[in-house]
C-alpha positions as a LaTeX table, in Angstrom:
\begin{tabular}{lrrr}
\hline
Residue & $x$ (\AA) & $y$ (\AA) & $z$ (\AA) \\
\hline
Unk1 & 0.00 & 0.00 & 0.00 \\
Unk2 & 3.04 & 2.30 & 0.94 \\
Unk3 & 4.47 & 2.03 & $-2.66$ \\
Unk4 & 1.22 & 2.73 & $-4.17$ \\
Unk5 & 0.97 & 6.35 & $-2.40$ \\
Unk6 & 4.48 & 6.99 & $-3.55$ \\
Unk7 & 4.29 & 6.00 & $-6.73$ \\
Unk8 & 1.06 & 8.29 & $-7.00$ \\
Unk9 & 2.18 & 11.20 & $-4.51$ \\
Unk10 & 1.82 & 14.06 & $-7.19$ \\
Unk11 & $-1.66$ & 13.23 & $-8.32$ \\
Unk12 & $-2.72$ & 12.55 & $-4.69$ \\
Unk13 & $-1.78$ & 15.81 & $-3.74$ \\
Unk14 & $-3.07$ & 17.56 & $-6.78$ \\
Unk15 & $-6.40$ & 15.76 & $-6.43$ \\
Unk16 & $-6.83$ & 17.03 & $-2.37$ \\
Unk17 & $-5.73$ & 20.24 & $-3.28$ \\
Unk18 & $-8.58$ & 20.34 & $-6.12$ \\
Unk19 & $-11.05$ & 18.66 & $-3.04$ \\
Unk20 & $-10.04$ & 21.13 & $-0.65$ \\
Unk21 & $-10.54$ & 23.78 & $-3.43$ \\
Unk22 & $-14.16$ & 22.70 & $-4.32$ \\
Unk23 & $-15.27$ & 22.04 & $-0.25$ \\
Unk24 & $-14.21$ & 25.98 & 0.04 \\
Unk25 & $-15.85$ & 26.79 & $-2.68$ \\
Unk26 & $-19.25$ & 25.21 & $-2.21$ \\
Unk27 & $-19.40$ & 26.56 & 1.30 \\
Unk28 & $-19.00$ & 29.80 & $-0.60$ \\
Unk29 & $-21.38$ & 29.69 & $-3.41$ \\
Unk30 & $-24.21$ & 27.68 & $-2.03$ \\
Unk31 & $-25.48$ & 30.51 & 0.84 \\
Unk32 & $-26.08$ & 33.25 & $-1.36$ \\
Unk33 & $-27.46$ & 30.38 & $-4.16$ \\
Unk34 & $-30.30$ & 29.45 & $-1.61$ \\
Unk35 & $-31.10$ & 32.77 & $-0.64$ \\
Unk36 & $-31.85$ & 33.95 & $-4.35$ \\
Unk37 & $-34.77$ & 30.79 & $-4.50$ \\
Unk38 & $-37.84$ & 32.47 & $-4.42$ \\
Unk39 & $-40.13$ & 31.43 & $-1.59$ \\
Unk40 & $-42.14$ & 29.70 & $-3.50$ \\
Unk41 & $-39.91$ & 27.86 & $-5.85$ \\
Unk42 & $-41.23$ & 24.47 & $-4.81$ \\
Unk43 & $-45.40$ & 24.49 & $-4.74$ \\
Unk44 & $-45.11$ & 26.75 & $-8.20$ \\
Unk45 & $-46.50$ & 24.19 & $-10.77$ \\
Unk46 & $-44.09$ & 24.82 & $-13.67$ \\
Unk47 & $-40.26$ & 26.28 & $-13.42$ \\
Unk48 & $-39.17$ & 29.62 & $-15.53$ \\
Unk49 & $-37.84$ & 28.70 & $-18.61$ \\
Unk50 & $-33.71$ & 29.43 & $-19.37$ \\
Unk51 & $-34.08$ & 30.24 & $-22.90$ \\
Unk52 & $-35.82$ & 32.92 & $-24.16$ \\
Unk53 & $-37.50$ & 33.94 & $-27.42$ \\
Unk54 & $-36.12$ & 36.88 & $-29.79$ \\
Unk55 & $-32.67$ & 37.89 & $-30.88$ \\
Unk56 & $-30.60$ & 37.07 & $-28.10$ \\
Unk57 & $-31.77$ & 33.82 & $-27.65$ \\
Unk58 & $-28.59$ & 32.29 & $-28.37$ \\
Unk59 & $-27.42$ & 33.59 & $-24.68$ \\
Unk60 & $-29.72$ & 31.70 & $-23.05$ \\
Unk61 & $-27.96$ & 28.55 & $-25.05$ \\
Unk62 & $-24.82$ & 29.57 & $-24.02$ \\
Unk63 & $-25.62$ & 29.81 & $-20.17$ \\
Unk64 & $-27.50$ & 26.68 & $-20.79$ \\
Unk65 & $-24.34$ & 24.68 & $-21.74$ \\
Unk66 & $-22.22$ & 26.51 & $-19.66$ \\
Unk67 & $-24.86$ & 25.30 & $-16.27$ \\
Unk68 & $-24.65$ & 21.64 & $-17.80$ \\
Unk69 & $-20.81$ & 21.18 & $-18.35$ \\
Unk70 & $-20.11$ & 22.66 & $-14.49$ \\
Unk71 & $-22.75$ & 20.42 & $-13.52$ \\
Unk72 & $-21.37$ & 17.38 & $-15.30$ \\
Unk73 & $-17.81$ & 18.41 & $-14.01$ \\
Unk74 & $-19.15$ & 19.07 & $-10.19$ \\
Unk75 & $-21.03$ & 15.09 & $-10.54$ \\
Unk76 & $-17.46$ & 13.79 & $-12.07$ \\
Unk77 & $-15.68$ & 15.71 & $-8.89$ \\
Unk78 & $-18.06$ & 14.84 & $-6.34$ \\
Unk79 & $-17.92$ & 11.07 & $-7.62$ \\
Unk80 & $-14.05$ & 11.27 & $-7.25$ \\
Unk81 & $-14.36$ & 12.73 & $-4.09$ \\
Unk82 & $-15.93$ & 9.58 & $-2.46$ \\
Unk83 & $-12.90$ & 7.87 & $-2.38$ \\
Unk84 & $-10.62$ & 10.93 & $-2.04$ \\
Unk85 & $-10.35$ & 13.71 & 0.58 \\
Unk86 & $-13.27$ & 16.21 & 0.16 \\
Unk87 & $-17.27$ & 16.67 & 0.27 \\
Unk88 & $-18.31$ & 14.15 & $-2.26$ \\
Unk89 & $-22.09$ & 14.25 & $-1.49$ \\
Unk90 & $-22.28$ & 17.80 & $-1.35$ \\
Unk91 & $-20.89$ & 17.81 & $-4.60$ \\
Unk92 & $-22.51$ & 15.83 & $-6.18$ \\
Unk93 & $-25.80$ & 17.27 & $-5.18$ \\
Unk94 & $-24.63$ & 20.57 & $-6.07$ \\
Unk95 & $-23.74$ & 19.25 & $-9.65$ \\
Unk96 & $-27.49$ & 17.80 & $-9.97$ \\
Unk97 & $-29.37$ & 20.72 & $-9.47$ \\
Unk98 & $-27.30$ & 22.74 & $-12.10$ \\
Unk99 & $-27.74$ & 19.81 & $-14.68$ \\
Unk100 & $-30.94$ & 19.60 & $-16.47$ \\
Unk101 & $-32.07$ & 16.51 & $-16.92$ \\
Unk102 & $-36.12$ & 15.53 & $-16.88$ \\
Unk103 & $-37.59$ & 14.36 & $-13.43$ \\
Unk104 & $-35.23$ & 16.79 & $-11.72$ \\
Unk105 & $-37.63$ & 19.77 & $-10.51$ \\
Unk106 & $-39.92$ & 15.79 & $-8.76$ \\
Unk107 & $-36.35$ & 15.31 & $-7.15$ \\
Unk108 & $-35.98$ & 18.18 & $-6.27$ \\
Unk109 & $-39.22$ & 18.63 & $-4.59$ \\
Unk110 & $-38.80$ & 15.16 & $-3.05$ \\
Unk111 & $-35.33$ & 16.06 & $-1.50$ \\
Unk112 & $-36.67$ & 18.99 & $-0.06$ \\
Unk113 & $-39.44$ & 17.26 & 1.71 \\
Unk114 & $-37.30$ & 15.53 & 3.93 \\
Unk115 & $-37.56$ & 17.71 & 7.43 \\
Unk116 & $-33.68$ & 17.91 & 7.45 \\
Unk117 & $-33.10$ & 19.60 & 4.47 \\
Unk118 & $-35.65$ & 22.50 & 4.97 \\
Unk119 & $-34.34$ & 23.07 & 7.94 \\
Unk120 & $-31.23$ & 23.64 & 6.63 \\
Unk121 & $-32.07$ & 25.36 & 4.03 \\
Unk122 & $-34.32$ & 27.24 & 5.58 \\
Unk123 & $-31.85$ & 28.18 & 8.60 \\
Unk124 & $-29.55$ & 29.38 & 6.03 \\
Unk125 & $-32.43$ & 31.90 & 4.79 \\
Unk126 & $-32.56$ & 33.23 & 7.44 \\
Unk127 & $-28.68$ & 34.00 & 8.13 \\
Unk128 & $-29.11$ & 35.89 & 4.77 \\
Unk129 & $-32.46$ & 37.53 & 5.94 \\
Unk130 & $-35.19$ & 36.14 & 3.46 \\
Unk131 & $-38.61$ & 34.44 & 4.13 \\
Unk132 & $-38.49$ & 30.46 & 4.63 \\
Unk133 & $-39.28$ & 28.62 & 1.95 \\
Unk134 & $-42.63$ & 27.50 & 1.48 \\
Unk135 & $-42.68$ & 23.24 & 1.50 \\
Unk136 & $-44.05$ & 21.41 & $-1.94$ \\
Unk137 & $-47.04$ & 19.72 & $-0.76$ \\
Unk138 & $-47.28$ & 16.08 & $-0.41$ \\
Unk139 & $-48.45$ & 13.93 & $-2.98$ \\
Unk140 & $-51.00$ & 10.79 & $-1.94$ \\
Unk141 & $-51.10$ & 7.97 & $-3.32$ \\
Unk142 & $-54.50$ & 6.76 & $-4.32$ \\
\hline
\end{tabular}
């Protein structure tokens, strides 16, 4: 095992340094991110759409790709980060809600069901001074 992390010492250190890197930086982004939902992101019926009609609809392409490839690259880290030093599962959540994908506003809305998680999101809310969110109701099963 010993020769392994010397034979692999630069990209060891290269790949905590990135880890360390992206745990900083998600503790970073992700307050002010949560703060900018609207309060009633998760009982609206449909989401705002990205792109837009008219002439500079080409921008809302570009943002669109950009959002998907640093999604897809957050997944990839977060994945990596599993077996490496860092915040794996933060990362990878914070890679799914910038992907689009279909299902995802369901997960999101199921994800954010669970007591825990509007509690925390809803604590920080209120560090940053905005309303609670408003919980998406619960479906029944017939």
């Amino acid at each position: 095992m010993e020769s392994f992390w010397q034979a692999h010492a630069g990209w060891i250190g290269w790949l905590t340094v990135i880890s360390m890197v992206l745990f900083v930086a998600t503790l970073v982004a992700l307050p002010p991110v949560i703060a900018r939902i609207p309060a009633d992101y998760f009982v609206r019926r449909r989401r705002a759409r990205l792109l837009r009609q008219g002439p500079k609809r080409w921008l809302g392409y570009l943002v669109l790709v950009g959002k998907n490839l640093a999604g897809g690259l957050l997944v990839l880290a977060g994945l990596a980060m599993l077996v490496l030093p860092g915040q794996g599962v933060v990362t990878i959540l914070a890679g799914l809600l910038l992907l689009d994908f279909p299902g995802k506003f369901r997960l999101e809305r199921r994800l954010v069901r669970q007591p825990a998680v509007m509690k925390a999101l809803n604590w920080i809310r209120r560090q940053r001074g905005q309303l609670p969110l408003i919980p998406p109701p619960v479906r029944r099963s017939p």
